[in-house]
DRENVOKE-596850 format. One record per residue (C-alpha): x, y, z. Coordinates in steps of 0.5 Angstrom, whole numbers, plus 500, padded with zeros to 3 digits. Layout:
% DRENVOKE-596850
+-----+-----+-----+
!   u !   v !   w !
+-----+-----+-----+
!   X !   Y !   Z !
...
+-----+-----+-----+
END
This chain:
% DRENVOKE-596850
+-----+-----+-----+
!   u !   v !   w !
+-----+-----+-----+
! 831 ! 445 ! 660 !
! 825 ! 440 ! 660 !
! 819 ! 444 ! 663 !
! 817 ! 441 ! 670 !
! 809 ! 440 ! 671 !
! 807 ! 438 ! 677 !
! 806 ! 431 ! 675 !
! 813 ! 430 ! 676 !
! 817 ! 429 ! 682 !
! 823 ! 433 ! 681 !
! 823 ! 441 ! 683 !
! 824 ! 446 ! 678 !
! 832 ! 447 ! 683 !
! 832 ! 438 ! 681 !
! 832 ! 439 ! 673 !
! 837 ! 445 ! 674 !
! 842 ! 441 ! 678 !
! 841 ! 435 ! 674 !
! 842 ! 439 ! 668 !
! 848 ! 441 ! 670 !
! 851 ! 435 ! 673 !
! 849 ! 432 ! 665 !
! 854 ! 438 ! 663 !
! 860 ! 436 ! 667 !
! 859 ! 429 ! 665 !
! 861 ! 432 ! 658 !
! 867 ! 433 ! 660 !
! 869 ! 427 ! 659 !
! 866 ! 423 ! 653 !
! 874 ! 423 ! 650 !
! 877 ! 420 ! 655 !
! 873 ! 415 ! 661 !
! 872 ! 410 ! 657 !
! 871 ! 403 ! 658 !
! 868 ! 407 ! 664 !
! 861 ! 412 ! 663 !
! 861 ! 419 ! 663 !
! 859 ! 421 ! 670 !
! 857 ! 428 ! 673 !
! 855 ! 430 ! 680 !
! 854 ! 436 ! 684 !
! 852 ! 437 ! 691 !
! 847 ! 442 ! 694 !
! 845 ! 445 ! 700 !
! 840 ! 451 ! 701 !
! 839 ! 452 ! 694 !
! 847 ! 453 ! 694 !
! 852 ! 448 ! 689 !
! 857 ! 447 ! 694 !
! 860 ! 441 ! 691 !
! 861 ! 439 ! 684 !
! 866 ! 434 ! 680 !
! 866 ! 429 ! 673 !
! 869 ! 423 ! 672 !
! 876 ! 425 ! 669 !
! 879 ! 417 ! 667 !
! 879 ! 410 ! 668 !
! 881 ! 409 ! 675 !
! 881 ! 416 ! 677 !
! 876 ! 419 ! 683 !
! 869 ! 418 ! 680 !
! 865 ! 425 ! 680 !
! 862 ! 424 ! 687 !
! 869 ! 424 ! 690 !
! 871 ! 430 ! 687 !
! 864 ! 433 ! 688 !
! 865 ! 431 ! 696 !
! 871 ! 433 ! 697 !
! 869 ! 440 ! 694 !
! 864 ! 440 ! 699 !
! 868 ! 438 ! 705 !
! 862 ! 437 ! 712 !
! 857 ! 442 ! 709 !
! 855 ! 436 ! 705 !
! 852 ! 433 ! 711 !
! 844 ! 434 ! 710 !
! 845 ! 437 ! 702 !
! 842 ! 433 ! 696 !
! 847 ! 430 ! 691 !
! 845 ! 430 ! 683 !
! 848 ! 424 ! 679 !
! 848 ! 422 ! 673 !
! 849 ! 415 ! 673 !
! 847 ! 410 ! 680 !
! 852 ! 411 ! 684 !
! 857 ! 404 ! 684 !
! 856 ! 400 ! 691 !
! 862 ! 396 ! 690 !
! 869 ! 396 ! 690 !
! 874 ! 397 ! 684 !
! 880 ! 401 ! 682 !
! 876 ! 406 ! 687 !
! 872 ! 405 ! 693 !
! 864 ! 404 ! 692 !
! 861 ! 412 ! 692 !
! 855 ! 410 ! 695 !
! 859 ! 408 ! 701 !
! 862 ! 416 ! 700 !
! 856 ! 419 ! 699 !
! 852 ! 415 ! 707 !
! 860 ! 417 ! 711 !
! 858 ! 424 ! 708 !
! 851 ! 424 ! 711 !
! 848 ! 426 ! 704 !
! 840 ! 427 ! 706 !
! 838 ! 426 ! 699 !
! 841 ! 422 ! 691 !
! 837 ! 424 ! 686 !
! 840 ! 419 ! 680 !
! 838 ! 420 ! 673 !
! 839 ! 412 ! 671 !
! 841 ! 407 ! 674 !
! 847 ! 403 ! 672 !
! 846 ! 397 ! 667 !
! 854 ! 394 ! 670 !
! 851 ! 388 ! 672 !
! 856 ! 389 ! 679 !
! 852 ! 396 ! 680 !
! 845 ! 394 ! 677 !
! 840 ! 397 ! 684 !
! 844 ! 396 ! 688 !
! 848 ! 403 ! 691 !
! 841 ! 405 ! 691 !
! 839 ! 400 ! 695 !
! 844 ! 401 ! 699 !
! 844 ! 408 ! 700 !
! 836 ! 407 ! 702 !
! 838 ! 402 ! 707 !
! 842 ! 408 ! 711 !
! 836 ! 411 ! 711 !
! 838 ! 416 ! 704 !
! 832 ! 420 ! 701 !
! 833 ! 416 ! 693 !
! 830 ! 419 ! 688 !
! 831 ! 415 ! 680 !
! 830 ! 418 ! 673 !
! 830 ! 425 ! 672 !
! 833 ! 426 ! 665 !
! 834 ! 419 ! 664 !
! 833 ! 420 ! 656 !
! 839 ! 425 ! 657 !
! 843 ! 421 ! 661 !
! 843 ! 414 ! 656 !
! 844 ! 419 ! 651 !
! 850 ! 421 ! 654 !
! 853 ! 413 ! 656 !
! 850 ! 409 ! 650 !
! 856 ! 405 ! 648 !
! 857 ! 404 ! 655 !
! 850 ! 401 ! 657 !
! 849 ! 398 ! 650 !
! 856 ! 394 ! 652 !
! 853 ! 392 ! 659 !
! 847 ! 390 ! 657 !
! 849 ! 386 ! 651 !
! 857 ! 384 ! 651 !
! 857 ! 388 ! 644 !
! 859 ! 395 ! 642 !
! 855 ! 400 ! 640 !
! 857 ! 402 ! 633 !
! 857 ! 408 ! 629 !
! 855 ! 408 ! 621 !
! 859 ! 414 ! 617 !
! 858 ! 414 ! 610 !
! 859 ! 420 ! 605 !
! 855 ! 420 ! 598 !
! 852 ! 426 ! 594 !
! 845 ! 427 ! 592 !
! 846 ! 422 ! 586 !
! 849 ! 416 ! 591 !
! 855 ! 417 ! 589 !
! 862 ! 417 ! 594 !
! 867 ! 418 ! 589 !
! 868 ! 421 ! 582 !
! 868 ! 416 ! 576 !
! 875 ! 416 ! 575 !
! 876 ! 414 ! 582 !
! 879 ! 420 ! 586 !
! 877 ! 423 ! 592 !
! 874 ! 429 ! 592 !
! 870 ! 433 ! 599 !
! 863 ! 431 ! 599 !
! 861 ! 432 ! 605 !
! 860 ! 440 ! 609 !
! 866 ! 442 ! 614 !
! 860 ! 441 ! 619 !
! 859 ! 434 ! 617 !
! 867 ! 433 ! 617 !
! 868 ! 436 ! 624 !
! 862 ! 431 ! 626 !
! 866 ! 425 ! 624 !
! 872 ! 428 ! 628 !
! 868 ! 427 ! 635 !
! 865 ! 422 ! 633 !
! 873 ! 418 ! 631 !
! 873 ! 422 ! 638 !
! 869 ! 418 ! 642 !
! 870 ! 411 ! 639 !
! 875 ! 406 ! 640 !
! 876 ! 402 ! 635 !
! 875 ! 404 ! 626 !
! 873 ! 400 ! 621 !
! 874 ! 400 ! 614 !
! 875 ! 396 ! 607 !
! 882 ! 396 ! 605 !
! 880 ! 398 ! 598 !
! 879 ! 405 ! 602 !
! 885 ! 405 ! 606 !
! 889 ! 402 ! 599 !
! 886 ! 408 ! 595 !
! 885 ! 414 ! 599 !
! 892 ! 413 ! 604 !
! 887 ! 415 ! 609 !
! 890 ! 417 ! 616 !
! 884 ! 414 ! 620 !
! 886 ! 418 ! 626 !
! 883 ! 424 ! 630 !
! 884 ! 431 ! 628 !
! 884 ! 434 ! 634 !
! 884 ! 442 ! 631 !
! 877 ! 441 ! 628 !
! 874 ! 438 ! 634 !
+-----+-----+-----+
END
């Protein structure tokens, strides 16, 4: 966990919490996408009384199952997200909205969402009602976390992945052109999440021709 001074803002409680809405948010790198990957717990007297993630696209967002789980004790804690709550309607109800109805004295963000419909404005709403917002405690950890999502809101393009297996000489393949394994079972298992995590593969068709490869995700080595 990164050290607090005290320079920053953020409480050593703020760094904990937030690193552990960060972890729920893992949870669904394989499947929120074209939606980003949210964590939230909610927090009162030191207590976790509330905690949720962003399961799929159209399903409830991490601060809803975060909420619900904190039912009326909600009223007066501190929510720790890792992404600016949304302040519009979807396929779901805008969470700043949520968030003001639950009386939440406190929103600590890590980044603010870079969708152009959000873009600063469930912050400014939930300011607006008079909520304590704080904004950019791991933010480092939370772009990490959501590159492919931002950089497609910030640019209209995908966030690309180069994988490429050669042998200390340069070499891909042996002279006679048969496959043979060159890369470690770690590095392999790498490709898995990263095929995982992705929405599309890209190949030649000399590599699809030659190696009668599958593309897909092996799931067991994952």
């Amino acid at each position: 966990m990164p050290q607090h001074t005290s320079a920053s803002p953020f409480s050593p409680q703020d760094f904990s919490m937030m690193s552990r809405a960060l972890k729920l948010a893992r949870r669904g790198i394989y499947t929120t996408a074209p939606n980003p990957n949210v964590g939230c717990v909610i927090v009162r007297d030191g207590v976790i009384i509330g905690e949720g993630y962003h399961h799929r696209a159209g399903e409830p967002h991490a601060e809803v199952y975060a909420m619900r789980m904190a039912g009326d004790k909600a009223e007066g804690a501190t929510a720790y997200v890792t992404l600016e709550p949304c302040s519009h309607y979807g396929r779901t109800p805008p969470c700043a909205e949520g968030l003001i109805k639950a009386k939440v004295a406190r929103v600590v963000c890590a980044m603010e969402d870079p969708n152009p419909k959000v873009a600063g404005r469930g912050i400014q709403m939930l300011r607006e009602a008079g909520v304590e917002v704080q904004v950019g405690l791991l933010e480092n950890d939370a772009i990490e976390l959501n590159r492919g999502f931002i950089k497609f809101m910030q640019t209209g393009m995908p966030f690309i992945q180069l994988k490429m297996a050669a042998s200390l000489d340069g070499q891909s393949a042996l002279s006679n052109g048969k496959s043979q394994w060159i890369t470690s079972p770690q590095a392999r298992q790498d490709v898995q999440r990263y095929r995982a995590q992705s929405g599309g593969i890209l190949s030649t068709s000399k590599t699809v021709l030659d190696d009668n490869a599958s593309l897909n995700v092996r799931w067991d080595d994952l």
